[in-house]
C-alpha positions as CSV (number, residue, x, y, z in Angstrom):
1,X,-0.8,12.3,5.4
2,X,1.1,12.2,2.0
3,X,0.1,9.8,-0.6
4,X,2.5,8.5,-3.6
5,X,1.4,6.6,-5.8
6,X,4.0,4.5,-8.4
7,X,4.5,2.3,-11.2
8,X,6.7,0.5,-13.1
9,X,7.4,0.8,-16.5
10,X,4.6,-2.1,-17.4
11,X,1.7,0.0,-15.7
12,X,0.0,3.2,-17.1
13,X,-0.3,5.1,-14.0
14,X,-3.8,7.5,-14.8
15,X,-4.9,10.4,-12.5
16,X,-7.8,7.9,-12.1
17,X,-5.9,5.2,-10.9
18,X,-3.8,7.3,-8.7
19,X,-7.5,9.4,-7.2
20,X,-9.1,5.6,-6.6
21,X,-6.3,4.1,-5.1
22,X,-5.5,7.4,-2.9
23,X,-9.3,7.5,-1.4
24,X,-9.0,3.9,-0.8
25,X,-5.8,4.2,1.1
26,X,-7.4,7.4,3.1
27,X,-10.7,5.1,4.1
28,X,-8.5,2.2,4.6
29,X,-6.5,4.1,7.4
30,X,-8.2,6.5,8.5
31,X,-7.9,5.3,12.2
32,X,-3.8,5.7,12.1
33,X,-3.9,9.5,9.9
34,X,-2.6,11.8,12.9
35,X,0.5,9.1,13.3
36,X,1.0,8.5,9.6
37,X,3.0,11.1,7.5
38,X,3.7,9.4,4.4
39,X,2.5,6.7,2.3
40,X,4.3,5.5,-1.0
41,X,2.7,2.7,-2.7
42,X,4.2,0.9,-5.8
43,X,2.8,-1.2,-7.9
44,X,4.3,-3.6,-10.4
45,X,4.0,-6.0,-12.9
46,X,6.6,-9.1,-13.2
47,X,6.0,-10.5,-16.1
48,X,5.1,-7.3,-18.4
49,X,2.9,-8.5,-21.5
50,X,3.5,-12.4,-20.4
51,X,0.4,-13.8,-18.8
52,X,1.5,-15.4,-15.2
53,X,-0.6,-16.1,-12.3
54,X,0.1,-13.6,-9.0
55,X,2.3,-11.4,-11.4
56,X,1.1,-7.9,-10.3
57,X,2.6,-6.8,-7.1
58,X,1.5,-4.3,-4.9
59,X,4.3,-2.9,-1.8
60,X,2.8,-0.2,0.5
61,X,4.9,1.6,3.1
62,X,3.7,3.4,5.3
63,X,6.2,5.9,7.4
64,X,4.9,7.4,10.8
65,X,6.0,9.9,13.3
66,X,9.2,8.1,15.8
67,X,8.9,4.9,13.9
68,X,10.6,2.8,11.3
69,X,8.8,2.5,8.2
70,X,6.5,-0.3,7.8
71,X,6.3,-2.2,4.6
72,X,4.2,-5.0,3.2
73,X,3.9,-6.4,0.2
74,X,0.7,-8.4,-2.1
75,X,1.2,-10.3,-5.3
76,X,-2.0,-11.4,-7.3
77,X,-3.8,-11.5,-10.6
78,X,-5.1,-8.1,-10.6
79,X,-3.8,-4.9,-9.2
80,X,-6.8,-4.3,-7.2
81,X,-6.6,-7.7,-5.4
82,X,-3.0,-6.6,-4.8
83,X,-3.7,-3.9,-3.2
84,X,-6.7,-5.1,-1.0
85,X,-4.7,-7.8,-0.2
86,X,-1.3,-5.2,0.9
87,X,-3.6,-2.9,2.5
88,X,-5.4,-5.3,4.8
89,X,-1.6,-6.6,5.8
90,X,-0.8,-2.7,6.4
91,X,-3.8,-1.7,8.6
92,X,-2.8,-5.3,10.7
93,X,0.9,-4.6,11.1
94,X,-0.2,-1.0,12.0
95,X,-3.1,-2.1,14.7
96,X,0.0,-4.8,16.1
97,X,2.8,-1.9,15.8
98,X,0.7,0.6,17.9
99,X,-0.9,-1.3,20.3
100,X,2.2,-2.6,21.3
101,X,3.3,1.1,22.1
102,X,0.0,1.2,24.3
103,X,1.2,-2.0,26.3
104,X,4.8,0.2,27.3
């Protein structure tokens, strides 16, 4: 399973931003690894160096073997709340995607 991890122009994107959010991911998921091949994970901010509420985004897609891609995305204050919040909406479109393969 590949992880990528982007940002925008208005996000420093550190090697310790990139380990964190990479581990999380790889806890996060580790139920769906063997079907997963790639994740890419972008995160954003809206508004730059305006203050808004919800302005940071977090998208996740996550590609696996004889599927579409699956993607989801999480706006909020911070960009860890975005990605809790995009992660938990990946792991439950992944849970609904595959066990709806089971039913067939």
């Amino acid at each position: 399973m590949k992880i990528q991890i982007n940002t925008d122009k208005n996000i420093e994107g550190h090697e310790r931003l990139e380990a964190y959010f990479s581990g999380e991911l790889e806890k996060g998921l580790t139920r769906f690894e063997e079907k997963i091949t790639r994740i890419e994970v972008h995160f954003g901010d809206e508004n730059g160096e305006k203050f808004s509420l919800h302005d940071k985004k977090c998208v996740i897609e996550v590609r696996t073997a004889k599927l579409q891609p699956i993607t989801v995305t999480e706006h909020a204050d911070t960009l860890e709340k975005a990605f809790i919040g995009a992660l938990a909406k990946a792991k439950k479109t992944l849970t609904t995607t595959f066990e709806k393969q089971k039913a067939f």
